[in-house]
N, C-alpha and C positions, 0 to 999 in steps of 0.2 A: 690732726683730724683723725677721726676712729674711720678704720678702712669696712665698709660695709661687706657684710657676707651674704655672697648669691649663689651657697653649694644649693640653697631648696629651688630656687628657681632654673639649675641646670635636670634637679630632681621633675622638676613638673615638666619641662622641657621634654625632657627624656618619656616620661608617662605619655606626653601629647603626641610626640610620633608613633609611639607603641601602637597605643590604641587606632591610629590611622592605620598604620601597617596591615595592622590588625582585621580592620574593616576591608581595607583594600582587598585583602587575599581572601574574604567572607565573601566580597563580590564575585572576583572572579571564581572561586569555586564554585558557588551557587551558580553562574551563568552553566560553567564547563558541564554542571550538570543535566541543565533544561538542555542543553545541546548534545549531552548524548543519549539522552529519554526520545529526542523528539526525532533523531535520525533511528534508534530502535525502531518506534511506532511506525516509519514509515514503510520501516523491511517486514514488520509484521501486516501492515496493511494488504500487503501487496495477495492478492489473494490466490495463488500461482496453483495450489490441490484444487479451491472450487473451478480454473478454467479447468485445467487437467480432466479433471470430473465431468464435467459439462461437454467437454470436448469426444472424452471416450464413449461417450454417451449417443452424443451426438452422429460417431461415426460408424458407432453399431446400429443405430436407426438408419443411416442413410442403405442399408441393404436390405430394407422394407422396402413392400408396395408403395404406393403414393399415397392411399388411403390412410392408412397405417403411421406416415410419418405425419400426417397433419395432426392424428393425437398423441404423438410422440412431441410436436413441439409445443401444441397445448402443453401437455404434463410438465417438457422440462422447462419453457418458459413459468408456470404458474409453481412449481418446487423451489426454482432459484430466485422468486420473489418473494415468497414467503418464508425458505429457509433463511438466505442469505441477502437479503436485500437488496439483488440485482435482477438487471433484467438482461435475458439471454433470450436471441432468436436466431434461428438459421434457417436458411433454405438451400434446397439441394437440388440439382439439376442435372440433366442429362450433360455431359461435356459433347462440346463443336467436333472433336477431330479425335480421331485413336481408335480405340477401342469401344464395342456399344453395351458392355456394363461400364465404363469409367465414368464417374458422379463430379459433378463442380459442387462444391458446399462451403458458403459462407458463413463463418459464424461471427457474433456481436455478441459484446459480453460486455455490460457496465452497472457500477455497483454505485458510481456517483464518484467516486475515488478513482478508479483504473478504467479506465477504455480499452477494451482489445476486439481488432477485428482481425478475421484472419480467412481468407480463401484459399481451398485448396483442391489436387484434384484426386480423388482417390476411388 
């Protein structure tokens, strides 16, 4: 009996893992990348200069009149919705205890993305 020859099917064998291998490592690259695009985007979201901003802003108004800081928060509420797509508001207030310039002031900062609130007394 003639012995049959299966060197082409060890041939295609070999091709059909290849090409999985192949795929395989096509996958996981492609993921390893959405995953490190999408931790990037999260550190650039973070919008840490517009509080900064907002905040020194905020805390050179509170040593206005009372008058004075009402069109102060118009302005910087209506700047930070139209620059940057958030909305920022604070209020300042005399402090309970201490000293009678030290101010209590809240501020709120949210862009739809970050939430920051922060009191403080200065």
């Amino acid at each position: 009996m003639a012995r049959l020859k299966d060197d082409a099917q060890w041939i295609v064998l070999m091709g059909f893992m290849v090409s999985f291998a192949l795929i395989f490592l096509g996958i996981i690259i492609n993921q390893s990348t959405l995953v490190g695009q999408t931790t990037a985007e999260s550190v650039l979201e973070f919008p840490k200069n517009d509080i900064l901003d907002a905040r020194s802003e905020i805390l050179f108004a509170s040593k206005l009149s009372s008058d004075n800081i009402t069109l102060v928060q118009k302005d910087v509420s209506s700047l930070a919705l139209f620059r940057k797509n958030a909305i920022v508001s604070f209020r300042v207030s005399n402090s309970t205890g201490g000293s009678a310039y030290a101010k209590t002031i809240e501020i709120h900062y949210n862009n739809g993305v970050t939430a920051y609130n922060e009191t403080t007394n200065y």
